[in-house]
VEXBA-578276 format. One record per residue: residue in one letter; x, y, z of N, C-alpha, C in turn; chain. Coordinates in nm, 2 decimals. Example, Ala and Ser with C-alpha at 12.3 -4.5 7.8 and 13.67 -1.06 7.14 Angstrom:
<pts>
   code     n.c1     n.c2     n.c3    ca.c1    ca.c2    ca.c3     c.c1     c.c2     c.c3   unit
      A     1.32    -0.57     0.78     1.23    -0.45     0.78     1.32    -0.33     0.78      A
      S     1.28    -0.22     0.71     1.37    -0.11     0.71     1.29     0.00     0.79      A
</pts>
This chain:
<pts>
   code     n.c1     n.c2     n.c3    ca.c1    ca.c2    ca.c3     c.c1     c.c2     c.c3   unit
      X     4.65     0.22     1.06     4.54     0.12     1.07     4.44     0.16     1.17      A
      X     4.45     0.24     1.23     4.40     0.24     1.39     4.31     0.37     1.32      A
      X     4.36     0.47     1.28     4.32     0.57     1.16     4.19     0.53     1.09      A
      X     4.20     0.46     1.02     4.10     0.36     0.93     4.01     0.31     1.02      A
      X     4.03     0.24     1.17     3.92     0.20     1.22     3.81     0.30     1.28      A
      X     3.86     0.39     1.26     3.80     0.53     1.39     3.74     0.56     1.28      A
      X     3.80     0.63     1.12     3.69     0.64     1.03     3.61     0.52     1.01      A
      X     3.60     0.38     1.03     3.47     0.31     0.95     3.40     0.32     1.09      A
      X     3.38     0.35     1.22     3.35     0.36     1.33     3.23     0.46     1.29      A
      X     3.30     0.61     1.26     3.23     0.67     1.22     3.12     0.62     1.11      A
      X     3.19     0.59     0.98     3.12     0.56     0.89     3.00     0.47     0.94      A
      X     3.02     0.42     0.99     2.88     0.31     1.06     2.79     0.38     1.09      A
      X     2.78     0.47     1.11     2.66     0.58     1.17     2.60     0.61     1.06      A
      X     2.63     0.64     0.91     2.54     0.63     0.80     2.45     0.54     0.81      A
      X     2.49     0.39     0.80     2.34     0.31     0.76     2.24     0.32     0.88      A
      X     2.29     0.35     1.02     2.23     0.35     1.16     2.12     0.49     1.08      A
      X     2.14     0.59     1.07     2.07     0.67     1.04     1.98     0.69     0.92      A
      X     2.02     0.61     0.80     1.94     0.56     0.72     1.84     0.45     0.77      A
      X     1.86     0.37     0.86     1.77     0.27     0.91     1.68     0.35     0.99      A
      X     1.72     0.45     1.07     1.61     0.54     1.14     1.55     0.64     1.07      A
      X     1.56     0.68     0.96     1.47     0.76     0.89     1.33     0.69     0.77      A
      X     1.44     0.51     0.77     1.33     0.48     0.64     1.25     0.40     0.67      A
      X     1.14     0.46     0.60     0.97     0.38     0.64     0.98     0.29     0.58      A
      X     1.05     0.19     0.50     1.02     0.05     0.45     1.09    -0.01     0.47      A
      X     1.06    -0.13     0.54     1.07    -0.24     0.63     1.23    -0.29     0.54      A
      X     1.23    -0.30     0.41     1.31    -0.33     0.27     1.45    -0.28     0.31      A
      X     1.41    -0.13     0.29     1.54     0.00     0.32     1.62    -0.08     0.46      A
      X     1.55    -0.07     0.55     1.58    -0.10     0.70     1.64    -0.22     0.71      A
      X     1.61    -0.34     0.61     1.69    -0.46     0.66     1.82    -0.43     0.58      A
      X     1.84    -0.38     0.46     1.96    -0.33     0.37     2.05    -0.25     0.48      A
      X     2.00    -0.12     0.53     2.10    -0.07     0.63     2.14    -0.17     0.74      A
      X     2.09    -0.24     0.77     2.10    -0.36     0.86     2.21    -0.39     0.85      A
      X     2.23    -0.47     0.70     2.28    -0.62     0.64     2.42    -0.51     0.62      A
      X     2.44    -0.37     0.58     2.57    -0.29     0.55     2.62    -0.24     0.71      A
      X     2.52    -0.22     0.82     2.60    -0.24     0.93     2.65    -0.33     0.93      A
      X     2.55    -0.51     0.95     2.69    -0.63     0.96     2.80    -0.62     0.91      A
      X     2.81    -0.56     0.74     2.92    -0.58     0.68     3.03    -0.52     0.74      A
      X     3.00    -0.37     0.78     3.09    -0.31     0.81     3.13    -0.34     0.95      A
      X     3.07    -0.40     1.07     3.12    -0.46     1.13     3.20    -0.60     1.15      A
      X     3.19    -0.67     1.03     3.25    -0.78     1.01     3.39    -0.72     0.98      A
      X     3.37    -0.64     0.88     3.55    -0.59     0.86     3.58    -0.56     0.96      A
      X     3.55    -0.46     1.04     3.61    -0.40     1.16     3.67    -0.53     1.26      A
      X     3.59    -0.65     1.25     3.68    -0.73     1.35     3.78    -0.78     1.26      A
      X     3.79    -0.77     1.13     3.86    -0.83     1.05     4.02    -0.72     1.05      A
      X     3.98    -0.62     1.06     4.11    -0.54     1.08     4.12    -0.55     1.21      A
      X     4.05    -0.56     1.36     4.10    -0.58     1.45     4.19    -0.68     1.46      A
      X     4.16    -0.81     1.42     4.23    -0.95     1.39     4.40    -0.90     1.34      A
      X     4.33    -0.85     1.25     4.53    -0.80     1.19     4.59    -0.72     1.28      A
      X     4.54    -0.64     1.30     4.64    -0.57     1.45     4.66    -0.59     1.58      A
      X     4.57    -0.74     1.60     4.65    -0.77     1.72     4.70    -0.95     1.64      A
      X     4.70    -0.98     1.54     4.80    -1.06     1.50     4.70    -1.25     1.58      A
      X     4.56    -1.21     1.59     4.49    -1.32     1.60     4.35    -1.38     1.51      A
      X     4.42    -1.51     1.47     4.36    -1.54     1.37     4.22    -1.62     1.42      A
      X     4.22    -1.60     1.50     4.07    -1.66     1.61     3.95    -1.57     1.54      A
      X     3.98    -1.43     1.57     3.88    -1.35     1.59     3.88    -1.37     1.44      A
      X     3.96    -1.34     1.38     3.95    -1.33     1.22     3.88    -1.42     1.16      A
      X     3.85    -1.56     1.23     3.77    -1.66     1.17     3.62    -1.64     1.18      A
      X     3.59    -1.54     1.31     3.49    -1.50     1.37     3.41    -1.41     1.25      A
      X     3.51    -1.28     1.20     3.51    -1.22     1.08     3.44    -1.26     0.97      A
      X     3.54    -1.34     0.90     3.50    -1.43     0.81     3.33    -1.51     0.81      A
      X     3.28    -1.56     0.92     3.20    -1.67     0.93     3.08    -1.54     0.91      A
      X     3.08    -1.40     1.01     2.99    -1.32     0.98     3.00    -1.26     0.85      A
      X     3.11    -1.26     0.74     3.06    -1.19     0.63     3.02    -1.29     0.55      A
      X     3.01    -1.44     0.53     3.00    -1.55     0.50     2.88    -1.60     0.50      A
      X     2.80    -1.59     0.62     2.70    -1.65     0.67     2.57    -1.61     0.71      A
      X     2.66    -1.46     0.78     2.51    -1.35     0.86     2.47    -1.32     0.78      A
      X     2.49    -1.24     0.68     2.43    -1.14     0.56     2.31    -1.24     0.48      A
      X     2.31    -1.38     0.49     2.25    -1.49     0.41     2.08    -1.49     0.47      A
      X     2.12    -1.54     0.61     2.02    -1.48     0.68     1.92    -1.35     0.68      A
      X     1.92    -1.26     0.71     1.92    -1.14     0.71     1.81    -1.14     0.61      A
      X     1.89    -1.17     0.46     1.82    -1.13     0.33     1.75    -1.24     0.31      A
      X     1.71    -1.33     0.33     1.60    -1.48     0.38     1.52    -1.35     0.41      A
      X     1.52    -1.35     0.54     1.42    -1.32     0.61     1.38    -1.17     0.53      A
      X     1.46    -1.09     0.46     1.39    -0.96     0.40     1.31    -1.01     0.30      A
      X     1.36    -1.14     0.22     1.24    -1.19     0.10     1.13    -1.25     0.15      A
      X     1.13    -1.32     0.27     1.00    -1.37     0.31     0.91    -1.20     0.35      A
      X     0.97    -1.14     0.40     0.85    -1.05     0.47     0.84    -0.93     0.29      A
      X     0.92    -0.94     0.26     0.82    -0.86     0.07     0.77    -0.97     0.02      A
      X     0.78    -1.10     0.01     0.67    -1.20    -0.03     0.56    -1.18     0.06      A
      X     0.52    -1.14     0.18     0.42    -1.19     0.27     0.33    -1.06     0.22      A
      X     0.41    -0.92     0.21     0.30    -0.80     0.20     0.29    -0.81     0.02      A
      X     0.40    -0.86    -0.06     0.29    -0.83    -0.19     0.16    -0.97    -0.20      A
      X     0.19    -1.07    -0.13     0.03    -1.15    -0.12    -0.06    -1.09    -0.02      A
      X    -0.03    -0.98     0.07    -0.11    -0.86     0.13    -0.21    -0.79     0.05      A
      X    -0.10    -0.75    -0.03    -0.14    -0.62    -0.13    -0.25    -0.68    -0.22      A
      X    -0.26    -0.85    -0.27    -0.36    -0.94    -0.39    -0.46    -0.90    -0.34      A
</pts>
């Protein structure tokens, strides 16, 4: 288990680097919204190996809730530039 967390650790550094290479604002909130994800699991396997259901709720509320947000605010700002672009 501990295995698995060191690889998604790693793995997190994909979207980080995708968000630093892409010119549109679009790309950037997406790598965003797949770091939250992937840090939401990560507390969610932390939770199971130390056997507390606290943090796990914590987990849950960010894969639940954050990501909602996030993509709000990515459709307002591509609504705002294609009324730019008229």
């Amino acid at each position: 288990m501990t295995a698995f967390l060191v690889i998604m650790l790693l793995i997190l550094g994909i979207p980080l680097y995708a968000a630093w290479k892409g010119e549109h604002i679009w790309s950037k909130m997406l790598a965003f919204a797949s770091i939250a994800t992937k840090a939401a699991i990560m507390i969610l396997l932390v939770s199971v190996q130390r056997d507390d259901w606290m943090i796990g709720i914590v987990g849950v509320i960010i894969l639940s809730v954050g990501n909602g947000a996030l993509m709000l605010l990515a459709q307002i700002l591509r609504r705002l530039r294609d009324v730019a672009n008229l």
